[in-house]
TORSE-696610 format. One record per residue (C-alpha): residue in one letter; x, y, z negated. Coordinates in steps of 0.5 Angstrom, whole numbers, plus 2048, in hexadecimal, padded with zeros to 3 digits. Example, Ala and Ser with C-alpha at 12.3 -4.5 7.8 and 13.67 -1.06 7.14 Angstrom:
<nodes>
A8197F77F0/S81B7FE7F2/
</nodes>
This chain:
<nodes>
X800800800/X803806802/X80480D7FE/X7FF810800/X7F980C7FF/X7F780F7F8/X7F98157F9/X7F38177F6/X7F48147F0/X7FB8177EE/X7F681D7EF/X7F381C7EB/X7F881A7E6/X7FD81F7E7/X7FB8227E0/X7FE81B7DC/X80481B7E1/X80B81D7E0/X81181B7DA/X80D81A7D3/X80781B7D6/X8028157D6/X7F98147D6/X7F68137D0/X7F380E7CD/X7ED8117CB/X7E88137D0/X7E58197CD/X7ED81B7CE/X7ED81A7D6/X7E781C7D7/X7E88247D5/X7EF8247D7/X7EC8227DE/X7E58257DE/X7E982B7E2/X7EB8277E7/X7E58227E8/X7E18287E9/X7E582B7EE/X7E68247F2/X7DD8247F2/X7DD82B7F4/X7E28297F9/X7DE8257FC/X7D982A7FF/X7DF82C804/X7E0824805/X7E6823800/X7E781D7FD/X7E18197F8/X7E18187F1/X7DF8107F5/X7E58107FA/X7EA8127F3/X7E680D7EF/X7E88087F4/X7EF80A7F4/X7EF8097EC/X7ED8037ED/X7F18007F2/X7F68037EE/X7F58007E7/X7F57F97EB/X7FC7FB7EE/X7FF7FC7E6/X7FC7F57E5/X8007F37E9/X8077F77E8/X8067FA7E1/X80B7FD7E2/X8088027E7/X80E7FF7EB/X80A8007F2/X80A8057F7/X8048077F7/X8048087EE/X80980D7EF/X8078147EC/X8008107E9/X8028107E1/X80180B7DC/X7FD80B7D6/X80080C7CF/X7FF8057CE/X8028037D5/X7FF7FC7D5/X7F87FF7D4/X7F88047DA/X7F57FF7DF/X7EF7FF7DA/X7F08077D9/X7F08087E0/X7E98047E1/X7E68087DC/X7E880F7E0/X7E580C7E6/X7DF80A7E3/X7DF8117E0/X7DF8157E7/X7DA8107EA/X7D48117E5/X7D78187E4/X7D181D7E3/X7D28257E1/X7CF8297DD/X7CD8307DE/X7CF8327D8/X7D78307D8/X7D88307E0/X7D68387DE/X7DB8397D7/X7E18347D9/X7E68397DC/X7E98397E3/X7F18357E2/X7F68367E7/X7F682E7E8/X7EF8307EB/X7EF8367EE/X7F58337F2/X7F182E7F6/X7EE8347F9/X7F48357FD/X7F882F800/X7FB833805/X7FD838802/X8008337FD/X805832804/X805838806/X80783E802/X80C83A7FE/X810837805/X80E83E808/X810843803/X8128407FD/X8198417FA/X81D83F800/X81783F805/X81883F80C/X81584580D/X81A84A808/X82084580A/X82684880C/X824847813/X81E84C812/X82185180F/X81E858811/X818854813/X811857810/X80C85380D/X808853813/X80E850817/X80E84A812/X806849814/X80884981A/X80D84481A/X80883F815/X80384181C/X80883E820/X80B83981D/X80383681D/X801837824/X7FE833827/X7FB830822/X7F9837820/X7F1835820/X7F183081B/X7F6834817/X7F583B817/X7ED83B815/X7EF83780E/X7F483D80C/X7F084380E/X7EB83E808/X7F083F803/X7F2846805/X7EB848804/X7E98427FE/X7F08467FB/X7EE84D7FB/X7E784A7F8/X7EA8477F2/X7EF84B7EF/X7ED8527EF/X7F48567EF/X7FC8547F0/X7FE8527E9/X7F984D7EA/X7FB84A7F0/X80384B7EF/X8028477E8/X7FE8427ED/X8028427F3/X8088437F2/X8098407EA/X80383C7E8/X8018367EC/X8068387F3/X80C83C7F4/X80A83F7FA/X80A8477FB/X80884C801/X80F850803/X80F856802/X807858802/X8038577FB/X7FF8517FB/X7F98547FB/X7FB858802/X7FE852805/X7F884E805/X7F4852809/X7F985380E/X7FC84C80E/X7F384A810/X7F3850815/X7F984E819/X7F6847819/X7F184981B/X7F284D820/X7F7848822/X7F2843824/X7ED849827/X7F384A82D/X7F684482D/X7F183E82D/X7EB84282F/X7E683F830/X7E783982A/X7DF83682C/X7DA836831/X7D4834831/X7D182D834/X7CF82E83A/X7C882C83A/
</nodes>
């Protein structure tokens, strides 16, 4: 089985992956830790992300592969943490995917349980990409090659790199440049999210909250003269 296969389980449990770090065995105890991320999964799901179903499944076949390597010595487990009691966490792992089949929410928590940095990151998978590879530290867009280049010159070089695919591409960044702006309301926010919290990304020599509207511009624009028309209708 390949790594990828329960990607939307090491997701999932990214919160009790890393040194020292472990599920509890207690299932109040994972399942506030995790209701962030469940919820974000489940609202996710309207653009059509991964399931609660389809992760469950993972962590399934997941805790039939620690059974079989209790080690977690096979490539697929790698990143998928242990239980604190280690030869408890094929059962833990069930648990955790009875919990997101039967998963229902409340008005009333949905609404009070705040928005984590975990959660709100699956909003931007492309930027996850993007803005860290771009314009992170060392990024091809500020590198020494770039020098004297304006943020704009970076955009384009993104546009470039991405063309032809720009119609599979492009419309999904514009998303996240205009989800960005809806959410985080001015440039502390952004920078303490973007650049520190959950990426190392950044935005050249523009403040964010200036570069995400131009970086939607330009992609947009870009697909309006390049890739014009994009659909047709059938013709009947």
């Amino acid at each position: 089985m390949q790594w990828s296969s329960l990607a939307g389980a090491r997701l999932l449990l990214e919160p009790f992956d890393g040194w020292g770090r472990s599920i509890p065995l207690d299932p109040a105890v994972w399942q506030e830790r995790l209701y962030p991320l469940i919820r974000g999964i489940k609202n996710g799901e309207h653009d059509g992300g991964r399931t609660l179903t389809e992760i469950a499944t993972e962590l399934r076949i997941a805790a039939d592969l620690f059974e079989e390597y209790p080690d977690g010595s096979a490539d697929a487990l790698r990143r998928i943490p242990c239980a604190v009691d280690a030869s408890r966490t094929p059962q833990v792992l069930r648990e955790i995917a009875e919990h997101l089949e039967g998963w229902r929410h409340d008005r009333h928590t949905w609404l009070t349980t705040p928005l984590t940095t975990e959660e709100l990151r699956l909003r931007f998978p492309r930027f996850d990409q993007i803005l860290p590879i771009f314009w992170g530290q060392d990024g091809v867009a500020i590198s020494d090659d770039m020098q004297g280049a304006t943020t704009e010159d970076g955009i384009r070089m993104y546009i470039d790199e991405t063309h032809p695919y720009c119609p599979w591409e492009l419309p999904s960044v514009v998303a996240e440049c205009y989800q960005a702006v809806a959410l985080f309301h001015d440039e502390e926010q952004m920078d303490r999210f973007f650049c520190r919290e959950a990426m190392t990304g950044g935005s050249g020599t523009e403040d964010l909250v200036d570069f995400f509207p131009l970086f939607a511009q330009r992609c947009i624009e870009h697909l309006r003269t390049e890739h014009h028309p994009l659909w047709e209708p059938t013709k009947r």
